[in-house]
N, CA and C of each residue as an Amber inpcrd file, in Angstrom:
protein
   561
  39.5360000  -7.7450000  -3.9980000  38.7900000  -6.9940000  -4.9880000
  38.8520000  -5.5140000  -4.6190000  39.2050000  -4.2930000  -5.7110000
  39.2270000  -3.4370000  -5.4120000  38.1090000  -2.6510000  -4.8890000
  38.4900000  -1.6390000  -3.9030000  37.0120000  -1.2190000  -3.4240000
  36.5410000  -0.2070000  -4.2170000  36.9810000   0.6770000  -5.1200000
  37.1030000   1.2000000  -6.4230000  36.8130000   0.5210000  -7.7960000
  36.0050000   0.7880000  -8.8940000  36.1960000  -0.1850000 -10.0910000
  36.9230000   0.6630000 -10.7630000  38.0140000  -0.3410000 -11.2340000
  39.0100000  -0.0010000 -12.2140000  38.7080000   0.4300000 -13.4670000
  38.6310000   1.7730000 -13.5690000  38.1310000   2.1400000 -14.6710000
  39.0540000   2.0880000 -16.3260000  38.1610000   1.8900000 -17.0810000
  38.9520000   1.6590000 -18.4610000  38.9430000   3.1940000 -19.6570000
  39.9310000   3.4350000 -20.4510000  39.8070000   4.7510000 -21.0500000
  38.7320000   5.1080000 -21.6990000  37.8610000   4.2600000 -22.1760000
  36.1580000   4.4120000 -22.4870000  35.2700000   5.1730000 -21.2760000
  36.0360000   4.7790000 -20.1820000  34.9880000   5.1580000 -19.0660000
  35.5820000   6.8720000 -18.3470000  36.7000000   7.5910000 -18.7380000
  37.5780000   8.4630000 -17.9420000  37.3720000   9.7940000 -19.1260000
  37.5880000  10.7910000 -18.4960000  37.2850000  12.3010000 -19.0500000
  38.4140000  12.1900000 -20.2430000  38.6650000  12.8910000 -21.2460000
  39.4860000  13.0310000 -22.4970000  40.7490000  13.3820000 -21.6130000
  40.8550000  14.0690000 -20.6760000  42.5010000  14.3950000 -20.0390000
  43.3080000  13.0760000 -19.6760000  41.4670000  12.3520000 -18.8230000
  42.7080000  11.0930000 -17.8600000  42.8150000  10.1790000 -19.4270000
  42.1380000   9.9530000 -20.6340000  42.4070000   8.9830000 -21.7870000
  43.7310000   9.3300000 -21.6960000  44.1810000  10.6970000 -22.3240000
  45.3960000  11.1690000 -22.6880000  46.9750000  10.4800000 -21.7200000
  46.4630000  10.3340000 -20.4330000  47.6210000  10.4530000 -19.4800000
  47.7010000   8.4020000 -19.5490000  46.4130000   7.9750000 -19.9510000
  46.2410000   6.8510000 -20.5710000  47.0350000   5.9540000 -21.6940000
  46.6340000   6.5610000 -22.2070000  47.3980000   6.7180000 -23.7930000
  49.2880000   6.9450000 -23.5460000  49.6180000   7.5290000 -22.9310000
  51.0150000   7.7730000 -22.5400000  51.7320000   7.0170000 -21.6020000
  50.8670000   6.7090000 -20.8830000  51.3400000   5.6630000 -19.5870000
  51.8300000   4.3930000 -20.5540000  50.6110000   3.7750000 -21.5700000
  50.5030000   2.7270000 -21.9180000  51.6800000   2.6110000 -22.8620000
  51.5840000   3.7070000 -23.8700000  52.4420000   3.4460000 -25.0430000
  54.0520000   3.3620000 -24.5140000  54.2810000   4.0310000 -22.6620000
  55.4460000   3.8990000 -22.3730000  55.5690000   2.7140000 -21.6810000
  55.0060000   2.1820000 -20.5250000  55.0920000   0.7560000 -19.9900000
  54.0260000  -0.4990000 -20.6220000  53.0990000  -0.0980000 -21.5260000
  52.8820000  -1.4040000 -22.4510000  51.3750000  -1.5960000 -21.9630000
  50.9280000  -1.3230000 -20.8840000  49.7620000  -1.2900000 -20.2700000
  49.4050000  -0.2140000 -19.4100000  48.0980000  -0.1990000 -18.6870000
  47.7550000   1.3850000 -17.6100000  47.7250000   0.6440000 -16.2260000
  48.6880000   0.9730000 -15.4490000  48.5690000   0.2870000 -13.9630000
  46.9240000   0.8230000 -13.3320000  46.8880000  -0.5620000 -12.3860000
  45.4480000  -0.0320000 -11.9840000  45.6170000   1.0210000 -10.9540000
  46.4940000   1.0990000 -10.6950000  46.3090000   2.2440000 -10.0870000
  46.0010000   3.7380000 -10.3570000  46.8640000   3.4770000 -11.5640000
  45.7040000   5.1250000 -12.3460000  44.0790000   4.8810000 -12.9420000
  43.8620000   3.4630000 -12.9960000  43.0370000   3.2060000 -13.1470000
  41.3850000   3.3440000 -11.7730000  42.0460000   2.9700000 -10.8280000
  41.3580000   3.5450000  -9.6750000  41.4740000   5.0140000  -9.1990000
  42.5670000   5.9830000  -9.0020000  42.9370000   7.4430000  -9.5750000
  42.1720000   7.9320000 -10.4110000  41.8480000   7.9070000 -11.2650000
  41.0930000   8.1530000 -12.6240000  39.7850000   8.9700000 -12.2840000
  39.3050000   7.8130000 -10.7470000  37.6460000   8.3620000 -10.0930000
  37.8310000  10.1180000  -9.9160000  38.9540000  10.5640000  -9.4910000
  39.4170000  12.1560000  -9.8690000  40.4620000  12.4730000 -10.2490000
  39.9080000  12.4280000 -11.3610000  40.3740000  13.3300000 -12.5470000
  41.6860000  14.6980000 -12.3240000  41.0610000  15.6260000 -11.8290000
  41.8720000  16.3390000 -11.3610000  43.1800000  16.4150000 -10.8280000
  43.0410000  15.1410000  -9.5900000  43.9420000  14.7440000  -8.8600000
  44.9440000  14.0430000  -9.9630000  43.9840000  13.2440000 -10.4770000
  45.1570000  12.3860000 -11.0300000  46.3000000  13.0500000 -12.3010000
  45.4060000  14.1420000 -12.9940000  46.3990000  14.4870000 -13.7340000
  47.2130000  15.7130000 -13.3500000  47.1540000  15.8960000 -12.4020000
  48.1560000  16.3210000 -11.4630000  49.1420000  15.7630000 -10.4700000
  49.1310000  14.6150000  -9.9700000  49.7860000  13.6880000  -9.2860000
  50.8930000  13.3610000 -10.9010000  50.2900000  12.3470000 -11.5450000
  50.8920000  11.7880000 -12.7030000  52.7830000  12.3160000 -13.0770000
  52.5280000  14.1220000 -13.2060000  53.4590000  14.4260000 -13.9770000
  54.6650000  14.8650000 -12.4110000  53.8060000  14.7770000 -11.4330000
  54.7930000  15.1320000 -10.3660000  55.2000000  13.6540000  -9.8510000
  54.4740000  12.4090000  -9.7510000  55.0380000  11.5250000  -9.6900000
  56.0810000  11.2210000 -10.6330000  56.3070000  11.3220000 -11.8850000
  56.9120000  11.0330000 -13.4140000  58.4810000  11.3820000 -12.7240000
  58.2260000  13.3140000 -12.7950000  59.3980000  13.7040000 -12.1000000
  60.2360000  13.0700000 -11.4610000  59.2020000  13.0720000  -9.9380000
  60.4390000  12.6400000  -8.8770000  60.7330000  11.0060000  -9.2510000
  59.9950000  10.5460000 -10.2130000  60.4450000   9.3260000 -10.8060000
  61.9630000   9.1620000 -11.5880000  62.0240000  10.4580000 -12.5470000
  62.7290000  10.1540000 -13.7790000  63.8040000  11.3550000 -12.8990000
  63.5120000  11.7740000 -12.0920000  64.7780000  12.7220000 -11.2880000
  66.2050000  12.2630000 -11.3690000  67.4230000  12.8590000 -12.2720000
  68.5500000  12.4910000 -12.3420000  69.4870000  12.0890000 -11.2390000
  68.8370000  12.9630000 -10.2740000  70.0200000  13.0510000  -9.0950000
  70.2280000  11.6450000  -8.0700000  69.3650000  11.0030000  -8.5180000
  70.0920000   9.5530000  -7.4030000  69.6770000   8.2580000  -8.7020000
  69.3510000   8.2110000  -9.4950000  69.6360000   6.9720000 -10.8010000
  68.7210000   6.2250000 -10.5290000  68.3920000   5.5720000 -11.5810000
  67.5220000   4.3420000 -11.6080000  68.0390000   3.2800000 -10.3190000
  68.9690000   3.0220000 -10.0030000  69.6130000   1.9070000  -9.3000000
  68.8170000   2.1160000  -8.0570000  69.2950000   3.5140000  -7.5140000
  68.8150000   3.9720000  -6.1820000  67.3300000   4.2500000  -6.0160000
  67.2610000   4.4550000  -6.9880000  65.5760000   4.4540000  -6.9920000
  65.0340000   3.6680000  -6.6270000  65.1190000   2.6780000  -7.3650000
  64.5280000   1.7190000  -7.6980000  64.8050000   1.1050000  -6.5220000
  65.8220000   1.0400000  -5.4170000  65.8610000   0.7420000  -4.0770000
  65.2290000   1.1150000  -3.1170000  65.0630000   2.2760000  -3.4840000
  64.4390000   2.6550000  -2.7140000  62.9340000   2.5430000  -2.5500000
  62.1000000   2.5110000  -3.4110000  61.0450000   2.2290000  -3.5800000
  60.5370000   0.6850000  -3.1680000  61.6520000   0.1000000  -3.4300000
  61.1920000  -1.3680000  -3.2730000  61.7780000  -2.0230000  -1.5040000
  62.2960000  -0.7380000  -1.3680000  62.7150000  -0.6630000   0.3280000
  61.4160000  -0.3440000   1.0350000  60.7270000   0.5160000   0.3120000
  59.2910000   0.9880000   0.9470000  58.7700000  -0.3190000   0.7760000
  58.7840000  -0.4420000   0.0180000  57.4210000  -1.3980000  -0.5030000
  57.2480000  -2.7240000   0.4380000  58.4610000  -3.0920000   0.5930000
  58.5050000  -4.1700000   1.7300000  58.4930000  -3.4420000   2.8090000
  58.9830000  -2.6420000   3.3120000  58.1270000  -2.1090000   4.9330000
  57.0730000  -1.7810000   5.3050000  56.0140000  -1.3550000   3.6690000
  54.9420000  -1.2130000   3.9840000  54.0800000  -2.4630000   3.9390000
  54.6470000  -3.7230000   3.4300000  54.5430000  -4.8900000   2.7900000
  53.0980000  -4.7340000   1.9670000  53.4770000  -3.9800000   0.9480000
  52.3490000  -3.9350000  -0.2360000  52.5030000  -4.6070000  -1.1130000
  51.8960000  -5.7400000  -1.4880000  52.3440000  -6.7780000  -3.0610000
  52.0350000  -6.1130000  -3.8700000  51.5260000  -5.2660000  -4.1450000
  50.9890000  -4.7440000  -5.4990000  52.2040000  -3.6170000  -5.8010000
  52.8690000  -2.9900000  -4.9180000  54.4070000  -2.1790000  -4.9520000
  55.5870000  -2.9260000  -5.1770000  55.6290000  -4.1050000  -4.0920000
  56.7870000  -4.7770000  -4.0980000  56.8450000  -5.9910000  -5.4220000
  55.7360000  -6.0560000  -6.2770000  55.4630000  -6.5690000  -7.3580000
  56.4700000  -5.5120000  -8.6040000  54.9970000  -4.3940000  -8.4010000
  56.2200000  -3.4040000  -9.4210000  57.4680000  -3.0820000  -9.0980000
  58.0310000  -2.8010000  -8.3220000  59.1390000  -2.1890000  -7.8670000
  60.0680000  -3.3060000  -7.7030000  60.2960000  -5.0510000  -8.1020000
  61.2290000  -5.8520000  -8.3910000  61.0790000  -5.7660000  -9.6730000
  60.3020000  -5.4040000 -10.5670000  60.1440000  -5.5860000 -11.5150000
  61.2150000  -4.4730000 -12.2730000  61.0130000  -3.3010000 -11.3280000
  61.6600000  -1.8450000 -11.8120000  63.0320000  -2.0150000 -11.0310000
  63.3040000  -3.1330000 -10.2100000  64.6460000  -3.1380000  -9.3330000
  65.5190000  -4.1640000 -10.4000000  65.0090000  -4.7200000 -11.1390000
  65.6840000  -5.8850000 -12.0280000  65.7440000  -5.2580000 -13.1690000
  65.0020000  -4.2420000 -13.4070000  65.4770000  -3.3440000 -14.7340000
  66.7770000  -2.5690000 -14.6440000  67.1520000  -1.9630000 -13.0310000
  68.4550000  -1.3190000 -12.7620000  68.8730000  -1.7730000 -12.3940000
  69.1450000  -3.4330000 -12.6520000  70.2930000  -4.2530000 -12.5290000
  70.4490000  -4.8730000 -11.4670000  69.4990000  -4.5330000 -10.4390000
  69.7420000  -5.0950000  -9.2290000  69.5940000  -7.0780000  -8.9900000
  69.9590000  -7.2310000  -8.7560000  70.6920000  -8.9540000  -8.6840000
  69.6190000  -9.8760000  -7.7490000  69.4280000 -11.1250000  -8.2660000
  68.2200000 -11.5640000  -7.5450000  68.7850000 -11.7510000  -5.8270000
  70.1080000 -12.1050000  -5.2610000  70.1780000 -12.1800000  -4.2430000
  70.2220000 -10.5940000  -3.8430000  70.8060000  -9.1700000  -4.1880000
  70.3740000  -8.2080000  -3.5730000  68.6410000  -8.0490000  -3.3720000
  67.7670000  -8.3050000  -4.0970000  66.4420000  -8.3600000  -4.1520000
  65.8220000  -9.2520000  -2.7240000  66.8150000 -10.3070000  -2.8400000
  66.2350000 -11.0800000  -1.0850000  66.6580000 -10.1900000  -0.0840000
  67.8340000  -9.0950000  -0.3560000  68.2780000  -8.7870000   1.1730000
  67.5190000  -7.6130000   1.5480000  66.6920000  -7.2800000   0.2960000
  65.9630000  -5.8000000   0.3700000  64.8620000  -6.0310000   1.8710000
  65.0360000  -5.4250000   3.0260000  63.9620000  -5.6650000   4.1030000
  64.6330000  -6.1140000   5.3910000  66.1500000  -6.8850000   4.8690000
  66.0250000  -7.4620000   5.9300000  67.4400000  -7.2080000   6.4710000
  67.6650000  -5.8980000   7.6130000  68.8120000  -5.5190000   7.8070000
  70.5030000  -5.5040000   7.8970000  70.3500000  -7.0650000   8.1500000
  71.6310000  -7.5360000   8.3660000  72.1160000  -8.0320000   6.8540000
  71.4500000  -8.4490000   5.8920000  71.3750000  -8.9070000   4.9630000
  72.0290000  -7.7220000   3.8440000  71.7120000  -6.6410000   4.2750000
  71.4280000  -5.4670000   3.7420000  72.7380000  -4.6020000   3.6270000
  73.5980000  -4.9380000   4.9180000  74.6410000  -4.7040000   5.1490000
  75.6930000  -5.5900000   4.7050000  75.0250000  -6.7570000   4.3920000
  76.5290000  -7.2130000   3.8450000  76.4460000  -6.8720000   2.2730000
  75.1040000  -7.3830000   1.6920000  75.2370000  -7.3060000   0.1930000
  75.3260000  -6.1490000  -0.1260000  74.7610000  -4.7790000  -0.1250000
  74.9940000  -3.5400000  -0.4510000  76.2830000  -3.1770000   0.4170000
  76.6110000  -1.7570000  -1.4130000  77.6010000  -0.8210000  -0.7860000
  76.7930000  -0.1920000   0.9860000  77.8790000   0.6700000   1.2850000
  77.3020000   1.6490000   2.7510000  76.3890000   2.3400000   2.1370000
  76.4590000   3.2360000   0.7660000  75.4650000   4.4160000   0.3900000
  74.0200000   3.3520000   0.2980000  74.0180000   2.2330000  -0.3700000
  72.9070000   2.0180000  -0.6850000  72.2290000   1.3020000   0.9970000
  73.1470000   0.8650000   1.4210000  72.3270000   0.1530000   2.8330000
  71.7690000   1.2530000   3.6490000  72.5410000   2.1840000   3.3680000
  72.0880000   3.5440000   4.0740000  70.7080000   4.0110000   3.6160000
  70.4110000   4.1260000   2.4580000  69.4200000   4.2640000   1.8450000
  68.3110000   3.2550000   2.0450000  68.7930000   2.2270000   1.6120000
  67.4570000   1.2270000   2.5250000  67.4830000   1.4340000   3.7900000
  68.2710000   1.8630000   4.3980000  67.7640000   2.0990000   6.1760000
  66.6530000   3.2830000   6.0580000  67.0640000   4.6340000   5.2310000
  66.2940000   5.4670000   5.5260000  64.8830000   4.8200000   5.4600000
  64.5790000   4.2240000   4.0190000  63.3000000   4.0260000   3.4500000
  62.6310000   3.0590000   4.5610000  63.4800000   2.2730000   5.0400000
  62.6000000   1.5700000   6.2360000  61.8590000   1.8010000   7.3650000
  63.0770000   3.1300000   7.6940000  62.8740000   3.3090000   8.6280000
  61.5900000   4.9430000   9.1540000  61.7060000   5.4900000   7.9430000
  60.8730000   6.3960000   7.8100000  59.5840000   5.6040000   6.6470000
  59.3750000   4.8380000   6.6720000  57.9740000   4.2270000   6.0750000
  57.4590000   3.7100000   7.9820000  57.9860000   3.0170000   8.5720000
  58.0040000   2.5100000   9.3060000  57.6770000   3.5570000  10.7510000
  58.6080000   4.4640000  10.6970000  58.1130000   5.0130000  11.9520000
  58.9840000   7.2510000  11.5760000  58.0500000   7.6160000  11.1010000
  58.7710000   9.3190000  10.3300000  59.6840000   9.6380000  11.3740000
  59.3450000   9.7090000  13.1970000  59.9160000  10.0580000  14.1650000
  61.3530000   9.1640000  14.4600000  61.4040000   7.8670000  13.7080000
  62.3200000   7.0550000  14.0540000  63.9520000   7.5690000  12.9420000
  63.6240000   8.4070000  12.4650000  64.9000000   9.2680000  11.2960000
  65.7210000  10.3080000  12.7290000  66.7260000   9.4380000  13.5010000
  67.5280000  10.3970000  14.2550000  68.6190000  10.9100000  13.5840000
  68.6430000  12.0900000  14.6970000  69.9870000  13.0120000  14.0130000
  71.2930000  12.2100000  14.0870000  71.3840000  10.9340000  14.6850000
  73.1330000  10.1330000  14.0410000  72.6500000   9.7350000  12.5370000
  70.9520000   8.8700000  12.6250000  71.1870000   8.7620000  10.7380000
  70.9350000   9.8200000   9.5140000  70.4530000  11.4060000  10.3500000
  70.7910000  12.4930000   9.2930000  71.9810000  12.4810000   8.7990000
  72.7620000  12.3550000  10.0230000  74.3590000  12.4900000  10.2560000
  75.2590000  11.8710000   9.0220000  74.8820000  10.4920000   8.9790000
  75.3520000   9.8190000   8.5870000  75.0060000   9.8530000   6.8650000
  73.3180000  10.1630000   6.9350000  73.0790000  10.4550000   5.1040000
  73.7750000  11.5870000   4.8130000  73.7190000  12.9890000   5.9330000
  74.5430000  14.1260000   5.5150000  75.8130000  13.8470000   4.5720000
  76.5130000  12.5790000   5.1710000  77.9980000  12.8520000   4.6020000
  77.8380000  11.8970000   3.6880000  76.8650000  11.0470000   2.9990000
  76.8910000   9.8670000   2.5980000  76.3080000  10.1210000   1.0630000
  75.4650000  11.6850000   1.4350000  74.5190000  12.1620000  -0.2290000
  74.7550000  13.0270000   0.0930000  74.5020000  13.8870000  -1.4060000
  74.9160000  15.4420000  -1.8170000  73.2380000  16.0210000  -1.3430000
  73.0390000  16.9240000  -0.9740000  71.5300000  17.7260000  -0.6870000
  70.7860000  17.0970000  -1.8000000  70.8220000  17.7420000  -3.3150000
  70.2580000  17.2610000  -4.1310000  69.6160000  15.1830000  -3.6650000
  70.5930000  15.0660000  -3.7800000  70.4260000  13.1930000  -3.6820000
  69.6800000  12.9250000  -2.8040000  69.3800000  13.4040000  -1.5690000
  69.2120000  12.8040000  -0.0960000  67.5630000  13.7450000  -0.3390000
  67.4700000  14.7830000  -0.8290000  66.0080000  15.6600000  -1.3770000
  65.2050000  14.6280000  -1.7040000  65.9210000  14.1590000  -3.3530000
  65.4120000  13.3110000  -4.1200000  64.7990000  11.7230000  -3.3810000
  65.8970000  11.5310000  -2.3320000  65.5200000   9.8090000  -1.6770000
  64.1400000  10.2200000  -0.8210000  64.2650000  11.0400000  -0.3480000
  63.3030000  11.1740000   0.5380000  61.9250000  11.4570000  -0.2540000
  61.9450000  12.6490000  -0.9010000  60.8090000  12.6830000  -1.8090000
  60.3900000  11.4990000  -2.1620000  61.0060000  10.4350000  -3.2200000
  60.8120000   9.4650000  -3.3230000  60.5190000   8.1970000  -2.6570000
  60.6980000   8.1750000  -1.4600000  60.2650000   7.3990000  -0.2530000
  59.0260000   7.9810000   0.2730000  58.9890000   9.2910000   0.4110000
  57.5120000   9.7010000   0.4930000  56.5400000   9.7220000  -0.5190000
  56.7660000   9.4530000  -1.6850000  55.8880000   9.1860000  -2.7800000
  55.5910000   7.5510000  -2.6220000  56.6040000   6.8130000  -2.3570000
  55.9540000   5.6870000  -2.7930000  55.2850000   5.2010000  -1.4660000
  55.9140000   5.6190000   0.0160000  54.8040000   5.3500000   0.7080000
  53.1220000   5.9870000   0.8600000  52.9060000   7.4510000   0.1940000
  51.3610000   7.6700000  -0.3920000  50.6350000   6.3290000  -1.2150000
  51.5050000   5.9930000  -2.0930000  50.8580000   4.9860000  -3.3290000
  50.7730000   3.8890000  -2.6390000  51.5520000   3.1330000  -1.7730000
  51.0780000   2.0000000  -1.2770000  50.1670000   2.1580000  -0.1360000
  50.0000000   3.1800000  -0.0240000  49.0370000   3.4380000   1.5170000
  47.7400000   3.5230000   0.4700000  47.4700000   4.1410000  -0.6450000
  46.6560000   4.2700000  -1.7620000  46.1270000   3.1390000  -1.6850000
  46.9760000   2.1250000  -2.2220000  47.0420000   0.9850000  -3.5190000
  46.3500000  -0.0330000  -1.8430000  46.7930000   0.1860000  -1.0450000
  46.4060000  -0.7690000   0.4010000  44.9450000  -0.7490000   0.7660000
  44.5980000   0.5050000   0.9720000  43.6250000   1.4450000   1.5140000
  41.9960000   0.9740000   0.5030000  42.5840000   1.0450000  -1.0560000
  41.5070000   0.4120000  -2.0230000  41.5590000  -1.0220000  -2.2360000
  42.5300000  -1.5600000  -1.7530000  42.4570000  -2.8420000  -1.6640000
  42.9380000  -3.0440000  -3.4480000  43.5530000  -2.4110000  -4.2250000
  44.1430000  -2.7280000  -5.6140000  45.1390000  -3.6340000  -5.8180000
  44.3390000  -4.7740000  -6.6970000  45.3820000  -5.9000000  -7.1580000
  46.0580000  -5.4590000  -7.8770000  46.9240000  -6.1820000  -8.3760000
  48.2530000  -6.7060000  -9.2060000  47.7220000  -7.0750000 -10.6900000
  48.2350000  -6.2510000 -11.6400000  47.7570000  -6.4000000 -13.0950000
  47.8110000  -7.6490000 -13.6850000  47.1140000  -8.3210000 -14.4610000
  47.6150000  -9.6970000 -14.5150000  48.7430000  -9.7320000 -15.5380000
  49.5300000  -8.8880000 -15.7830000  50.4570000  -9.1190000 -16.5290000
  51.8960000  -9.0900000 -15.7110000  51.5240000  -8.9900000 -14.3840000
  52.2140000  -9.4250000 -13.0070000  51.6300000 -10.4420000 -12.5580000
  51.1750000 -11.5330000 -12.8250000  49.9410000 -12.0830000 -11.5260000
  51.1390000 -13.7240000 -12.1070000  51.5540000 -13.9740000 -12.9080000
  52.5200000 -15.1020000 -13.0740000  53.7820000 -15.4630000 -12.3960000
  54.0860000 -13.6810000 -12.2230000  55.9450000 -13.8500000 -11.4030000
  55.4020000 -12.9610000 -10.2380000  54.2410000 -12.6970000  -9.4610000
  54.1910000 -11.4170000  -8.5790000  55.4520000 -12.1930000  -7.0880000
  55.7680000 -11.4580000  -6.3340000  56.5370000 -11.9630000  -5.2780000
  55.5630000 -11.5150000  -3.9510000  55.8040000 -12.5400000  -3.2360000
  55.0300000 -11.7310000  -1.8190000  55.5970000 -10.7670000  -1.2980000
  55.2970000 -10.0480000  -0.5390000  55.6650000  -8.7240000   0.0700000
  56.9650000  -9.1220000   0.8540000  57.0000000  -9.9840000   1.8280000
  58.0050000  -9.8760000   2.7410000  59.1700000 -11.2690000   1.9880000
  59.1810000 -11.4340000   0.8670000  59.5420000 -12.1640000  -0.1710000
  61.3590000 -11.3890000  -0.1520000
């Protein structure tokens, strides 16, 4: 149970309705997580459009994204991330056996190209331990992503480990319009 009540757009200032209203009409419902967010206002409609960004950011694609995030999500083993983020990994095509190897290194290396195993290494390994990113695996992302790309992974690995440290921290379930197919974390 969340330690936050999930607030509904009846209950949130006319800004957070708005960011409400947009969330919904684009993914179909309001994750609870803006729903617990919501308690400030401020924050949240400021987070929102900078999360969106480094969301909808051209420079590394839905594919990689979406790896990446769901690379966090299992190192941080958050169900309520690694819920959304197969959900958003099967939208960019990613394949139910790449989806098992997401977490688990060796696995990782055979089914992914090098760029993308590389990329799940980063996300693991900097959710996991920030000091554990040595200069052979700068080395190795150096030649592997363009600046832009390797900006973008990281940003994005640091965004989604805030939200699951968030989503952990309040103890926030899984929408029930996930609660039929959710996967366990280390799934």
């Amino acid at each position: 149970m969340a330690v936050v009540e999930l607030l509904s757009a009846d209950q949130v200032p006319p800004e957070v309705s708005a960011v409400f209203e947009a969330v919904e009409r684009e993914y179909g419902f309001v994750p609870n997580i803006l729903r617990a967010m919501s308690h400030s206002p401020e924050l949240l409609v400021s987070f929102v459009p900078l999360w969106a960004q480094v969301y909808a950011s051209p420079a590394i694609g839905p594919r990689l994204r979406a790896l990446a995030a769901l690379g966090t999500a299992k190192a941080q083993d958050c169900s309520y991330c690694v819920t959304h983020m197969t959900a958003s990994a099967r939208r960019a095509g990613v394949s139910d056996e790449e989806l098992a190897a997401v977490g688990v290194l060796a696995a990782q290396q055979a089914v992914f190209a090098e760029r993308e195993a590389l990329m799940l290494n980063l996300a693991d390994t900097l959710t996991r331990d920030p000091d554990g990113v040595t200069d052979e695996l700068r080395s190795r992302l150096a030649s592997e992503f363009a600046p832009d790309e390797l900006v973008t992974v990281v940003l994005a690995v640091g965004m989604y480990n805030l939200t699951s440290r968030f989503l952990k921290a309040l103890d926030i379930e899984v929408e029930d319009v996930f609660q039929a197919s959710a996967p366990s974390p280390s799934a």
